[in-house]
N, C-alpha and C positions, 0 to 999 in steps of 0.2 A: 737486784739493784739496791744500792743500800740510800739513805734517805739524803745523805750527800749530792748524790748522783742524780737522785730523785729534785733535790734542790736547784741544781743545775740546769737540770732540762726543765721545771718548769719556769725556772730566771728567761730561758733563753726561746722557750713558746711565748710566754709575755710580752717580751721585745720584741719578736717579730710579729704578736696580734696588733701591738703597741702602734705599728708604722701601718697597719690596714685600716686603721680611724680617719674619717675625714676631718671631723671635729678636731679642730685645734684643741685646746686646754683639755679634750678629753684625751688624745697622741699624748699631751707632755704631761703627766699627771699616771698615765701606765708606764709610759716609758721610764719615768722618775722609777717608780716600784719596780721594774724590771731591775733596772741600773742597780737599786739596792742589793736587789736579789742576791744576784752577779756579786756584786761586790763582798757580800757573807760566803758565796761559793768559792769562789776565787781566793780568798783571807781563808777559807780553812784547806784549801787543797795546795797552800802557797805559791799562786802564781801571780805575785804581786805589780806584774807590769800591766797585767788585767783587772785586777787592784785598782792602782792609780786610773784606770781608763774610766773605769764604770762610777769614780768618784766626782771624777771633772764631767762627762757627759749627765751624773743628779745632779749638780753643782748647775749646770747651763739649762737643765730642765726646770729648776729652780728658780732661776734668776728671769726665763722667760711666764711660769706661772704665776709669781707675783707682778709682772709688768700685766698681764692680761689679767687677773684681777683690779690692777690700781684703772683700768681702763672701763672696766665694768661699771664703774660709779663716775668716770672723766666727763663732763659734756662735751669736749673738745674732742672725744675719739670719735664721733660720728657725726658728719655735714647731711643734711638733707638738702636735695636738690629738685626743685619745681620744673618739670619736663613739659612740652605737647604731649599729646597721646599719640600720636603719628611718629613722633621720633625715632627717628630709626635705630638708635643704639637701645631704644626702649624694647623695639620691638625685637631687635635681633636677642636682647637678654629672656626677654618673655619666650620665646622661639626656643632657645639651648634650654633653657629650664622649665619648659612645656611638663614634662613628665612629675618632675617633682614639685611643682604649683597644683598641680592636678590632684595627687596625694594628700596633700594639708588643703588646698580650697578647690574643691572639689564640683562647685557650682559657678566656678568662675570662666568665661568664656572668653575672655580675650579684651585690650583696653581700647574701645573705640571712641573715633573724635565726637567730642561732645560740648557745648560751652559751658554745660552743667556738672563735667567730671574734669577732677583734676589729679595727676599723675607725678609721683612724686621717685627720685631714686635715693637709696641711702645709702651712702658713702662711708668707708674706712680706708683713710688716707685716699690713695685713687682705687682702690677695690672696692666694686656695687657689691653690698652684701645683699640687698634687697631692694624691694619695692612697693611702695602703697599706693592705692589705687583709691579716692574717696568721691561720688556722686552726691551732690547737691539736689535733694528732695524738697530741698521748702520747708517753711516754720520753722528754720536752725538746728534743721537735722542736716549731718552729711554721711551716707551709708558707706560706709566702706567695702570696697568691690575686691580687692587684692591687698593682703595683710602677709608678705612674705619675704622669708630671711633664708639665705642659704646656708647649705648643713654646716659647712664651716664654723660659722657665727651663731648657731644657734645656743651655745653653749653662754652667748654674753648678752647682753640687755640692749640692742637696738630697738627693740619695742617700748622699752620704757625712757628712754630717749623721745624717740618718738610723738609715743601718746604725751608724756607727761613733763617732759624738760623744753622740749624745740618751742611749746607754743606756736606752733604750727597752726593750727587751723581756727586759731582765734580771729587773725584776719580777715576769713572767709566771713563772719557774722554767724558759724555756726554755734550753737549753746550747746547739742548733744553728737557725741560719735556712734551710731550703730553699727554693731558689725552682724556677716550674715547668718544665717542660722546655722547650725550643724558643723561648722568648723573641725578641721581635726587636731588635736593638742592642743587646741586653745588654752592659752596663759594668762587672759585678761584680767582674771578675779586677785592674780597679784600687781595687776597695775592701778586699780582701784574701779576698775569696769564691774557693773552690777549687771545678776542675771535677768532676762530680758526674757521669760521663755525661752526658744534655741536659740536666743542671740546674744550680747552682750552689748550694754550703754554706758558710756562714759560721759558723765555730766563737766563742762570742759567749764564750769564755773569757776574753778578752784587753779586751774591751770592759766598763768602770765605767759605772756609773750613777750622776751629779749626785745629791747630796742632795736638792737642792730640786726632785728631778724624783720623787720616792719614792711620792709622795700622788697624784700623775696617773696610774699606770701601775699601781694595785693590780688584781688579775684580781678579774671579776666573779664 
């Protein structure tokens, strides 16, 4: 096999690992590479109608990576929405992603009614990409029970949304967020979460709350 060929196949293993990613912007980010591949294989074996393909399909790989980066820093790409805990769209999402909530929070056991916990969904456009789960312990702590993003979006910043833009839980009267011990991939220490032993604290001193976010977030 001469290293043409070689080039070839591995353009066209790439593209097809490319489309078995769930993760968005990690799909279009190998696919882009594949396309290029392709398109050096294709330019020197001259089959230029494959050429022009694999230039338009980096070209649209392109144009959707920079929108899903300019989105990673948007406040406007992600709404938080204050749920019951009973909700049943709450629970049917908890229910289908039983399996992989279990993986990343591993001590979590399910959101039950409480006047003390509040349940939150987080929104991209109308897709739940996730959900937080935060109990009210007293003294202006609120523990955080469920901290979870689906695989899709894990590659974008709905946590730092969350924690650090929505002003979310200033309303509550909580001063610190803890989260629970042992977590797994925890990425808190780039939101500005300080270690805590196995846990992580967020001193929410620093963190405002949007006016117009005043009315969604009063405690029950």
């Amino acid at each position: 096999m001469s290293w043409t060929d070689a080039l070839g196949w591995f353009g066209s293993a790439l593209l097809a690992f490319s489309l078995l990613q769930a993760r968005i912007l990690r799909l279009r980010v190998l696919n882009t590479v594949a396309c290029l591949i392709l398109v050096v294989f294709n330019a020197l074996v001259g089959v230029w109608p494959m050429v022009a393909m694999n230039v338009v399909l980096a070209a649209v790989n392109l144009w959707f990576i920079a929108k899903m980066l300019r989105e990673r820093s948007d406040e406007n790409a992600f709404t938080v929405i204050e749920v019951e805990e009973d909700d049943a769209y709450l629970q049917h999402f908890l229910e289908v992603q039983r399996a992989d909530i279990a993986t990343f929070n591993p001590g979590f056991g399910g959101v039950a009614e409480s006047s003390e916990r509040f349940a939150y969904l987080v929104l991209h456009g109308n897709e739940t990409v996730g959900v937080v789960a935060v109990r009210d312990t007293g003294d202006g702590v609120g523990q955080v029970e469920l901290d979870y993003v689906t695989e899709r979006y894990r590659d974008f910043t709905p946590g730092e949304f969350v924690w650090r833009r929505s002003g979310l839980f200033v309303g509550h009267g909580w001063r610190t967020i803890r989260t629970p011990a042992g977590m797994v991939g925890a990425y808190y220490e780039k939101l500005g979460f300080r270690r805590d032993g196995d846990a992580w604290t967020l001193d929410l001193a620093g963190v405002t709350q949007p006016p117009d976010r005043l009315d969604d977030v009063e405690p029950r």
